[in-house]
Structures are given as structure tokens and as C-alpha cells.
Steps between C-alpha positions, in 0.01 A plus 500: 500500500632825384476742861697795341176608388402585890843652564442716198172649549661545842781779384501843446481637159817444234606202707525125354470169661713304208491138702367377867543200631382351848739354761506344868706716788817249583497591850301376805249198509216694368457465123440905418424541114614849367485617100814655332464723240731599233437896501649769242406875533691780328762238347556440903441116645432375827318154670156608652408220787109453571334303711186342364171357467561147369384568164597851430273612237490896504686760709230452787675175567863614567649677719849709480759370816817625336685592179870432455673740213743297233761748582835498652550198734232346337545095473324188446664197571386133613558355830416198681310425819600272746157325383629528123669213245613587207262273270475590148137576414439623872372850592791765561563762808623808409625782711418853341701735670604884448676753758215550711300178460496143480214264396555083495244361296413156371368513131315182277730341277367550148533712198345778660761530796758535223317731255483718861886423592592602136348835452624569868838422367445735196391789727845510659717755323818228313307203505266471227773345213655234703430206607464513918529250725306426868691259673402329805674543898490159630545389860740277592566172308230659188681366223765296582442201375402695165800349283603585123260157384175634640484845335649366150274174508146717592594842361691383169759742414505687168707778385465620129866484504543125557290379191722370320806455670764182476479255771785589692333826518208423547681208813659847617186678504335265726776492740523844547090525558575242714745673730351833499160323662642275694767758660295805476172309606588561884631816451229658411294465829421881631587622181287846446460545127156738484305674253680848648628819367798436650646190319722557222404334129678222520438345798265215384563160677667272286498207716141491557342194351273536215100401595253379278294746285148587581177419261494791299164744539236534244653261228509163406811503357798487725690804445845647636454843713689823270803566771434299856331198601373472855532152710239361718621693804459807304864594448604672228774300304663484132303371214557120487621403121425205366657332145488170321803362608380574893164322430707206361710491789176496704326253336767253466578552910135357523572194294824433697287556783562125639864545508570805780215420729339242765179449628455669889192465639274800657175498736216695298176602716182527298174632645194617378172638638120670386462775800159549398582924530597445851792677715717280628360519851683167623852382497617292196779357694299160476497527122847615453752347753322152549814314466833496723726570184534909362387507122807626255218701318189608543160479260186645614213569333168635551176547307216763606698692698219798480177436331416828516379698171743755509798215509319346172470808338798744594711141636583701824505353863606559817508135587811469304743631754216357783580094334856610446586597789325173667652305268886627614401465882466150457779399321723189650663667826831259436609748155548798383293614210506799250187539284601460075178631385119556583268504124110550521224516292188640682463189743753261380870562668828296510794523721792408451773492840819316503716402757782843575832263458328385093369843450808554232443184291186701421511673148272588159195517748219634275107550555178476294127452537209368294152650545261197399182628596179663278668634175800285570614822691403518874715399738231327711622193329822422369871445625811667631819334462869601633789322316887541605829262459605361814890411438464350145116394516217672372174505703150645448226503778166589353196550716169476368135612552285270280148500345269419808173247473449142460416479123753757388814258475506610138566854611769377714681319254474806365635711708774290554578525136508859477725524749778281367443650195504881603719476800844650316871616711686717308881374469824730602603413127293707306597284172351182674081450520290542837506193671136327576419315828581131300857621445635476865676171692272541733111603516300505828164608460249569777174632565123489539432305152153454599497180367182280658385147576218393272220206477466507884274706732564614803426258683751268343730720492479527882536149596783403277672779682411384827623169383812648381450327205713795276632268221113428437459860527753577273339285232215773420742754526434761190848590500653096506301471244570765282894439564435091378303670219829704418272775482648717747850485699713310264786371585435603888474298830303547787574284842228204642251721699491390830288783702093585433425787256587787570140686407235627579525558899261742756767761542621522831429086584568202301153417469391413125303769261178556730374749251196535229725309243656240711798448225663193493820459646826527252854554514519775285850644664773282318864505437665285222862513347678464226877426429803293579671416874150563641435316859209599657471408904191621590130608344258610809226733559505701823146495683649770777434739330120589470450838405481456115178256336846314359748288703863634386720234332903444499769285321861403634727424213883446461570617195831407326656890398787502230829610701752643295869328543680844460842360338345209292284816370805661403666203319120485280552898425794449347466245287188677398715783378768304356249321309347835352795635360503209263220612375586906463569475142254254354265562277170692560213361686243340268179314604221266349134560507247214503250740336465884355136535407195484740190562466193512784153395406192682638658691755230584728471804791729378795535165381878409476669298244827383474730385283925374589735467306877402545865699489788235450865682576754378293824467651598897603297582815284798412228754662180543306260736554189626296529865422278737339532640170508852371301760599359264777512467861449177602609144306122447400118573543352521823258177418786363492828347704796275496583307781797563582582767267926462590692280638824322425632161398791283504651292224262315352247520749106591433196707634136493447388785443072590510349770324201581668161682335285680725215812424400682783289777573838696376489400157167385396315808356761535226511116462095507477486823247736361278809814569698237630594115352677184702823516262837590694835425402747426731894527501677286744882642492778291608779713668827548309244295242248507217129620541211231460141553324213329661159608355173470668167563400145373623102610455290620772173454561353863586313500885249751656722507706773792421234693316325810579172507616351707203633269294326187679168754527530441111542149477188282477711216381720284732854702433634148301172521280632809335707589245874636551356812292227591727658423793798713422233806416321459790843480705669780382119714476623790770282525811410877399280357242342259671246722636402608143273308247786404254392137506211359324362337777538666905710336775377255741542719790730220683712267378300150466852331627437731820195364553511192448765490775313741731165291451685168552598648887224676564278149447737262637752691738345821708567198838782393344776476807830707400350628153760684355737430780608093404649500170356249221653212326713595173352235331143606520586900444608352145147336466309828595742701261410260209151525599501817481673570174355221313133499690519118503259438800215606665623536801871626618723185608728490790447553901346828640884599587585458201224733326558748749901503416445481137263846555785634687689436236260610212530834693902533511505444161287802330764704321313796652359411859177581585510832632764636235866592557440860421249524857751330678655795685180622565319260592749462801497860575100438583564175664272602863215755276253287333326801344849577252567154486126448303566761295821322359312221471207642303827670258643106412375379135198316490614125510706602804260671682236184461760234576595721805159552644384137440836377689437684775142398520636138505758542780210635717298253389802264672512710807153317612632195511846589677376262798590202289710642228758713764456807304538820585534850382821529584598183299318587159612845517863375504449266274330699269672752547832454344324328168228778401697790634815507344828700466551603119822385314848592631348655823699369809423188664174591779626509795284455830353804532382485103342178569341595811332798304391247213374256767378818666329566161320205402394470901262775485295341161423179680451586836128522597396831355105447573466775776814716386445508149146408426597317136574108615150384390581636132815346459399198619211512266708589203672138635253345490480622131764274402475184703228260515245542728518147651327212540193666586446617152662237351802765354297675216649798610666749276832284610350219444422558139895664493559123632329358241635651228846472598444149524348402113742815380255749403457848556408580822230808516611812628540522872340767663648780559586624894242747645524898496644627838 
């Protein structure tokens, strides 16, 4: 959340807040948040410090303490606590300090804590072109044991210099890195190297080991910063290089991987556990140190940490720091442990601790989450992952959030699915592809999957458990049986379960669901694995604990970790090198390609296809990488992507690559009007080599959805009944003239498609529980979008979920929403005055203004039922929203206080208006005017003869048109 918006409207005229980020005070045992803003005035710069609401919105929610001036004396510099480890990935302390002040402050690690720690640097008069360095001040014994083979194994060294240099150089090279680390390594402890006025230009650290590079901000392509690159502890260091001959060297270490290490085993703790939106109001002691032995490291996860709507909406919480801070206090009392990282989306978190003697085998720790929920977006659903090396071994622990209700295994599956598939860690090497969850040694995955037990009541259920009869149990187990399926969790292994489910429990007791539903017990909280030298010595659930309708869950494994032998690692180096300067003058790279020409058939609107293909090196190892041609940006469309799009390969070694064809909401109104065709050509360039042609081409099958809603007023023909000619007219018609009798026949004053989806809910859904909160099945949003383009059935096909995501959907895809970009501003300038807000209203065009009114009748319409559906204003209005009040085209991303004022927006039109406005029964009558009237009249409505004529594909009549106000 952007809060320099609050500091802003907080200063006085001609000053700027250019950055603000929010820390923790590092000093007593009260956790004191304060906000630090970057402020210039007059071409002057100083830190304001506020203390704050815990969402700082607008200048009524901060208040001034202090201001420090970047002036003479002025210096930041990071220090450590006796409570800090230096952990790569962790958050960093830093001590801002000038002649007359001093302010210790613990910041988030993340990109924002460097953008903030970068443009401080630049405000200091002499730093702005060089590279700067923020060291560390250990304690005693920080770093000792921090030899020359630990920063060159995780933090590769590269120098643009040493690409191409003979082996005895290159032998000389690494024993001089070597020596400088290992003799300097020491030496540096209490070393004060600041962002300061005071430090001459070039006083940058050059024994400071290189860290891994962060994911790269509002890109998918992995991209090298202009002049610095910032570590995970948000120092400022040189710009890492990276060349072919370094890859090589890297890649070929991994092969030879066998021959400089051993196996050493470690003690991983896994734990997981559904708080239900509680505090943590008992100790987790009994969940966390239930065995005699200290864990080397640490995984806890939790799902609904807040269920609160402003945590599913805005994804902020208190109860972060609240289960965080519970979570520390119970650690194993026999070790010392420094926290690696904390990730969260909305109520899913991870932690990640290890033990403070390993904390420096911990490197490349990166971060990511996956929103699975409605839209594929929310975060109410999905997973969080954290993956770092530990010594030589590469390990990602993903927590996950899963699809709830018996029958919706589908929608778990899924879920899961996404997840692997989305879930992407930027490398340090930005030549080498993100890395997916599947590519690690070792995977451990935990979470509430929400799988159930099916084919027994409750009653069954019951006494087996009582029995203890869990292998029984186990044998109606959705998720068992999806795994056997290989539907779900391939390749993974979960332990024999050997404790009763862990859900659904009477909070506070461990008494069984006494409620209205009565749901059948399930172990939905699971942990499986995946990988080599996995032991696992316990699986167990953890009945002390009570407050949650979940038991938590843990796993003990020893996991066998890849220790590097440091001088059989040097021995492998060399011969590396020795081995490449064979090949310095051979011939240039060439490769083979199993195929050149592809071609995709029916593309339909997001429906992917994929196609692979293979790149056979020949015998010069060579880096390939697809690169765009002339004139253009990016290597090809945006429907479409390679996978990867670089990478490298040794002698005669191969790599599938998969081109992958996707329209979205992005691309399908030029797709649908014809402007745009699937052809693309492609040009994969080998380094040092010859360029490649690939060409690929395809045919799409136009889709309501992606086109405007004049043009679908227009349509009386499923969209795939028409001809590319009219569609392309009616596409490309502008929305001026839609208004205006330049057709032969009027507009149907709503798109059938719209109503067809609208009617669907409104007859089958208004008690639906979760509408438009569960997400659908893929599967069956594919069925309603052929339905709906081809008007092959009578009815709509697919689950109410999945009609009410496909709707969502519909209305993210108009190329102009439904209250148009050009009332956007506006619009949220009149958020809280319903009178101006009508009146912009009354100004949209024609098909807007109907579809408008006639959704907002049918939210309300919703609202009655919110006993059984769990509706409420607030929910619609956020939902809503975002998709039919819009931002227009290269407008900056909302931030909260924009989407407050759209939820704030939409709020006031569905909201009961009867006594404050007086006009409810009209709109819903002008409803009413599109949907059948029920079963009472047997739906001979006027949208009931709509209905019909959708359905045999003739022209509907026209729709009546909304009552004078």
C-alpha cells in the first residue's frame, strides 16, 4: 500500500513526499510502528517520522514526531541487534543518524525498502553515480566461520573482466577471491561503511560477498538494474555481471555436483494450522516444541489468519505481527533462532526460522504468492511459498489455502494446479529462466487442502474414529484418492495418518461440529513431500490447542542437505576451466530444431494451447535467447509466450521448449474485430551465433467476451453465427454512434449474453452460499463461454460458481467498462453524494446506462437473500467495484484509497434506497423487465420471450426501455 499519499496531503505547500515506507522502532519490547518519508522542499531533503493509524490513508491518519535534515552528519548505515542474524532475505535495521538525532529502525525486506534506501542514497550530495555499500556490524563470532567456499559457491562470482580468461588465470582469479573472503571475511566485523556525506568515492567494500538479485518489479522479464543492484538485506552493491562462459562454469558445477559434496542430515519442523480469524489467545508451545530435540529449521504455516473483509479486500491485518509474534515465543527453548522470512497473502502466511549457528548456509531465499480465488485473483484461496538453498540444496515450502466443500475436489485439483503452474522465483542469473516449485531437491507442501471424506455420513464417520480405524478412514479420503488417480500431487508422499481428522471442532472444546450443518469430520490440514534423502519421524495433530474449528498439524523430517567439500570443490572448478579453454576457439554455436512452423487451431478466449518443440546444441556450448525484432519491444505478441524464452546449453545437450497461446481480456477486441491476426514470427538468437525463424500462426474463434457492449446490443446472432465482416463493423462501430439510428434495425437494450448469465443466477443462485465469493471450475467456464457464443443450449451449463465467475469475467472483459473510462475521475470525486453520482450516470451511453441500472437491480435483488448466500453490501460493492468502475488506460495502478472510493461508489446504488431515495420499486420493476417472472407465470415475461429467442436464435423483441426519473 502506497502511504506517501497521507504524508503528502500532510505537508505544506511546494513540498514532496517522493517515497515512504513503514518500519518497526528496534528498541524496547514494544513493537512501535512509525512511517518514514522521503521529503524534498526547495531542492532541500530531510526524513519526516510519523506515527500512525495502521492504515494511513489521508493526512488525518499521521502524525509528525520528528524530521531529520539530509545535511551535514547525515548517515544511514545498517547495524545489528543483539536479537539480529544476518540471514539473506531477512528484514534489515538501520540506524539513521545526523548531528542532532538518531533514529534505529527495522524496515521489511523487499523491493520497496530498497527503492526507499536508493533515492535516500541519491539525496546525499557525492553519492548518486557510484555504487554504495551498507555493510553489516556483527557481534562477536558473526562471520567467522564465513570462508572463501560459501560466498563463491551461493553468490557466484562474475567480473566482466574474467570472461574469457586462460585457465591459469582464471585458477589465479579464484585464489585471490578466495583469500580476500576468507582473510578479509573477519575483518570486516564493526566495519562502518554508510550512505554518508562524509565517505570519500571510493570507499565501496570489495570484500563483501555478492547476494542474490531480487524479482524484478512490474515485468516479467528478468532484467538487470541501469547502475546498482540491491541484495536482500537492502544494501546497495555493484551490478552482478553475468557471461556465457560463467553460466557454463555454473552449470557444469551442478553436473559435477556428486563429486565435492556428501549427504549431512538436518531436522526440518513442519506445522500447519486454520485459526478460524482467531488471535492467538493460548500458547502454541504444545504445537511447536512437542519433542525433546531443537528443529534445525523452522516451517509454519497458517491459513485464515483474519477473515475479516478488509484483510480480503485491502489484504491488511493486524493479526500478522499478533501470530508472529506467538509463533517466535514458542520456539524450542534448547536453540537459538533468527527468522529468514515471513510471506502472506490475506490469510495464508509462512515462516520460515532456522537454527542461529545454520543461519549462513542460507542463500537465494526468494518469495511469491498465488491468489486462487473468484477471478483466479483473490487471495482468499491460493498459496505462498518461500524457497532458499541450504548449503548446496534447493528447498521450497509452499503453503496452501484450497477450494473448501465436499463436492468441489475438482476445484482443488485445481487450485493445486495453478499454483505449480504460476508459482515462479526469479534466478540471480538473469540469463537463466524463473524457477517453478517442481524444480527444487526438495518440496514440502502444507496446508488446509480441504480435501474431505466421502460416501459416509456422519455417523460413520464418527465411529470409525472412535474405533481408530484411520487406514479405513483413509480409504474414502478425497485427497488418497485423487493422488492414486494421479490427478493431483504427483510424484508426492504423504505419511500413514495415525491421529482423527483434524476438522470440524466446537471452538474452544474438542467436541465435534454441534452446529446447523453438522459437517462430517475430515482431515483437511495435510503435509506431503517431495524429493530425495527425505525421512519423516513423525505426522501428529495437536488436540491442545482448541481455539481454532481446526486441530493444527506438524511433520518431523531429517532431511539429507548437500554439504559442500570446500577443496574437492576447488579441484571440480578447475578442471571446469581447463576444460573451457579447449573450447575458446572452436567454431560457433549451432543448434537443431525439431520443428519451425506451428500453427494453433480454434484458439478460443482464455483457453490455452500449446505446442513444444526441441533445441539440440551441437558440440560448442551456447546461450539462446528469443529476441524481438525491429521496431518492437518484446520477442512476440502478447497472446503469445515461449517458455523459457533463454537459457543455455552444453555440448550436445537439448531443451524443450513450449510456446504457449493464450487471449485474454488484453487482446481479444482486436482479435474479435479482425485489427489483429494469430501470425508472429519469432527469432531465437544463439549468442556469438546465428538467428533462428520459427513462424506461428493460428485462427480464433471471436467471443462476447472482449467485445463492447454496443456491439453485443447489436448482435441478435450468437457472436460465432456471424460473419467476420459484420462482426468486425459492429466491433470497430464507435460508442458515440451507438446512440444514433445508423443501423437498420435498434439495439437490444442489453446484451442477450448478459442476460442470459444474469437470468441463469437470478433463477437458480439468489441462496446460493459464497456466490461470487468460491471460484468455478475452468472446465465448465469453457462450457458457458461456448454456450454463449455459439447459443448451443437452452440453458447455461456449469455450477452456480461457475456462472457467477464467468459474469465476473464477462464484466472484466468489456474493452470499455461499464461506467466509461472518461467518468472515471469523476465518478470518484462523487463517491459519498448520490445526487452527482446519478447525474453521471444518466450522462453514460445508452447500453451502459441499462446494463448499469439492471446490475444494480440484481445485486439488491441478492441482498434479500444474504442470510443464506453471505452477502453483503460491503462485499458486492468491492467486488463490483473494481470491474464496472474502472481506471482508463495508462492511469496508475488504484491504490487503496481509489478502490475504497469505487467500492464507496457502487455502495450507495445497491444499498436500500426505499426511504432515502424513493426510486427502488422502479428499478426493480425495470428488473423485472428483463427476467422472467417465475414460476408463477410460468416465465412469459418480457425475459422470458428474450429467453426464448435466444434459445431457437431469433430476434429477440425490443426490451423495454428503463422508466423516466
Amino acid at each position: 500500500m502506497d502511504q506517501s499519499v497521507a504524508i503528502q496531503e500532510s505537508l505544506a505547500e511546494g513540498a514532496t513526499c517522493r517515497i515512504a515506507v513503514q518500519g518497526v522502532l528496534a528498541a524496547g519490547e514494544s513493537v512501535e510502528s512509525r512511517l518514514l518519508g522521503l521529503v524534498e522542499r526547495g531542492g532541500q531533503h530531510a526524513i519526516y517520522v510519523y506515527t500512525h493509524r495502521r492504515m494511513a490513508i489521508t493526512a488525518e491518519d499521521v502524525w509528525l514526531e520528528k524530521v531529520i535534515p539530509i545535511a551535514e552528519g547525515f548517515a544511514v548505515e545498517e547495524v545489528a541487534l543483539d536479537s539480529d542474524l544476518h540471514v539473506i532475505g531477512s528484514d534489515v535495521t538501520i540506524q539513521i543518524s545526523s548531528e542532532d538525532d538518531r533514529l534505529t529502525v527495522r524496515l521489511p525486506f523487499g523491493s520497496h525498502t530498497r527503492t526507499f534506501l536508493q533515492e535516500v542514497s541519491r539525496c546525499c550530495p557525492g553519492t548518486s553515480r557510484r555504487a554504495l555499500a551498507v555493510t553489516r556490524r556483527f557481534g562477536a563470532g558473526g562471520v567467522g566461520g564465513f570462508g572463501w567456499r560459501a560466498a563463491f559457491v551461493h553468490f557466484f562470482p562474475v567480473r566482466k573482466s574474467s570472461v574469457g580468461l586462460s585457465a591459469a588465470e582464471t585458477r589465479a582469479e579464484l585464489s585471490r577471491f578466495a583469500q580476500v573472503v576468507g582473510s578479509e571475511g573477519v575483518k570486516q566485523n564493526g566495519k562502518k561503511l554508510a550512505v554518508s556525506q562524509n565517505r570519500s568515492h571510493d570507499s565501496t567494500d570489495k570484500s563483501a560477498p555478492r547476494q542474490n538479485k531480487l524479482k524484478p518489479e512490474l515485468t516479467t522479464e528478468m532484467v538487470r538494474s541501469s547502475s546498482v543492484m540491491v541484495s536482500n538485506k537492502a544494501s546497495i552493491l555493484s551490478e552482478p555481471k553475468f557471461g556465457l562462459r560463467d553460466t557454463i562454469v555454473k552449470s557444469q558445477l551442478v553436473q559435477m555436483e556428486d563429486s565435492y559434496t556428501h549427504i549431512q542430515s538436518f531436522r526440518f519442523f513442519v506445522g500447519t494450522y486454520n485459526v478460524n480469524g482467531q488471535s492467538p489467545r493460548e500458547s502454541l508451545q504444545p504445537w511447536l516444541r512437542c519433542d525433546a530435540e531443537p528443529p534445525d529449521i523452522y516451517c509454519v504455516g497458517f491459513q485464515e489468519l483474519d477473515l475479516s473483509k478488509e484483510a480480503f479486500f485491502f489484504n491488511d491485518t493486524p493479526k500478522e505481527e499478533e501470530w508472529f509474534k506467538a509463533v517466535t515465543d514458542s520456539l524450542h527453548p534448547d536453540a537459538k533462532y533468527a527468522k529468514v522470512k515471513l510471506v502472506r497473502l490475506v490469510g495464508i502466511m509462512l515462516l520460515l526460522y532456522v537454527r542461529a549457528d545454520l543461519a549462513l548456509n542460507i542463500s537465494e531465499v526468494e518469495i511469491e504468492t498465488v491468489g486462487t480465488g473468484i477471478m483466479g485473483r483473490m487471495g482468499n484461496k491460493g498459496g505462498v511459498a518461500i524457497r532458499f538453498k541450504f548449503h548446496n540444496t534447493s528447498v521450497c515450502i509452499v503453503n496452501s489455502h484450497l477450494a473448501a466443500h465436499t463436492e468441489e475436489y475438482e476445484r482443488r485439483n485445481q487450485d493445486f494446479k495453478d499454483i505449480c503452474s504460476r508459482m515462479q522465483f526469479c534466478q540471480s542469473d538473469p540469463n537463466l529462466p524463473p524457477l517453478t516449485i517442481g524444480k527444487h531437491d526438495v518440496i514440502l507442501w502444507l496446508g488446509d487442502l480441504n480435501y474431505r471424506l466421502e460416501e459416509l455420513d456422519v455417523a460413520k464417520v464418527k465411529q470409525l474414529v472412535d474405533e481408530r480405524a484411520f487406514l479405513e478412514l483413509c480409504q474414502y479420503d478425497q485427497l488418497k484418492r485423487q493422488m492414486n488417480a494421479n490427478a493431483v500431487f504427483e510424484g508426492f508422499t504423504e505419511g500413514e495418518i495415525s491421529f482423527q481428522p483434524t476438522y470440524k471442532y466446537d471452538a474452544g472444546c474438542d467436541d465435534w461440529d454441534t452446529s446447523e450443518k453438522c459437517r462430517v469430520p475430515a482431515w483437511c490440514d495435510r503435509i506431503l513431500w517431495k524429493g530425495q534423502n527425505i525421512a519423516q519421524l513423525s505426522y501428529r495433530s495437536h488436540m491442545a490447542l482448541k481455539i481454532s474449528d481446526h486441530k493444527p498439524v506438524s511433520s518431523v523430517f531429517d532431511i539429507g542437505v548437500k554439504v559442500v567439500n570446500e577443496e574437492l570443490y576447488r579441484k571440480a572448478f578447475e578442471e571446469i576451466v581447463r576444460s573451457l579453454d579447449k573450447l575458446e576457439n572452436a567454431n560457433i554455436p549451432s543448434v537443431t530444431l525439431s520443428q519451425r512452423e506451428f500453427h494453433f487451431e480454434d484458439v478460443k478466449y482464455m483457453q490455452l494451447q500449446v505446442e513444444k518443440f526441441t533445441i539440440r546444441n551441437g558440440p560448442v556450448p551456447c546461450q539462446f535467447e528469443f529476441i524481438s525484432k525491429p521496431d518492437e519491444e518484446t520477442y512476440c505478441k502478447e497472446w503469445l509466450i515461449a517458455n523459457p524464452s533463454k537459457g543455455f546449453l552444453l555440448s550436445d545437450a537439448e531443451i524443450t521448449v513450449e510456446l504457449e497461446v493464450f487471449v485474454n481480456k488484453s487482446t481479444a477486441t482486436r482479435l474479435n474485430s479482425g485489427e489483429e491476426k494469430l501470425e508472429d514470427i519469432l527469432v531465437l538468437h544463439l549468442n556469438r551465433g546465428k538467428d533462428y525463424f520459427l513462424s506461428v500462426t493460428g485462427n480464433y474463434l471471436p467471443s462476447c467476451f472482449g467485445s463492447p457492449i454496443h456491439t453485443l446490443c447489436y448482435m441478435r446472432e450468437p457472436i460465432q453465427d456471424m460473419s467476420a465482416e459484420s462482426i468486425q463493423k459492429l466491433t470497430l462501430m464507435p460508442l458515440e454512434m451507438s446512440d444514433d439510428a445508423v443501423q437498420a434495425e435498434k439495439p437490444m437494450d442489453i446484451p442477450k449474453e448478459l442476460w442470459m448469465m444474469v437470468d441463469h443466477l437470478y433463477r437458480n443462485a439468489s441462496q446460493q452460499e459464497d456466490l461470487f465469493q468460491q471460484p468455478g471450475l475452468r472446465s465448465e467456464f469453457e462450457q458457458i463461454r461456448d454456450c454463449l457464443d455459439k447459443g448451443m443450449h437452452d440453458t447455461l451449463l456449469g455450477s452456480n460458481h461457475s456462472v457467477a465467475e464467468a459474469l465476473l469475467l464477462f464484466l472484466e472483459s468489456l474493452p470499455e467498462p461499464v461506467i466509461c473510462y472518461r467518468l472515471y475521475s469523476s465518478c470518484l470525486e462523487c463517491a459519498s453524494n448520490y445526487l452527482l453520482s446519478s447525474q453521471l450516470i444518466s450522462n453514460l451511453p445508452g447500453c451502459h446506462k441499462n446494463v448499469f441500472e439492471y446490475l444494480m437491480a440484481f445485486l439488491r435483488e441478492l441482498l434479500k437473500n444474504s442470510g443464506k448466500n453471505h452477502l453483503d453490501v460491503n462485499i458486492l460493492a468491492s467486488i463490483f467495484g473494481g470491474l464496472l468502475l474502472r481506471p482508463p488506460p495508462g492511469h496508475p495502478t488504484p491504490d487503496i484509497t481509489e478502490k475504497r472510493k469505487a467500492q464507496q461508489f457502487i455502495h450507495q446504488w445497491i444499498c436500500d434506497p426505499v426511504e432515502a431515495r424513493g426510486w427502488s420499486v422502479r428499478k426493480w420493476v425495470y428488473f423485472k423487465k428483463y427476467v422472467p417472472a417465475g414460476a408463477a407465470d410460468g416465465g412469459k415475461g418480457v425475459g422470458g420471450d428474450v429467453g426464448a429467442t435466444v434459445r431457437n436464435k431469433r430476434p429477440p423483441p425490443q426490451l423495454c426501455h428503463p422508466p423516466q426519473r
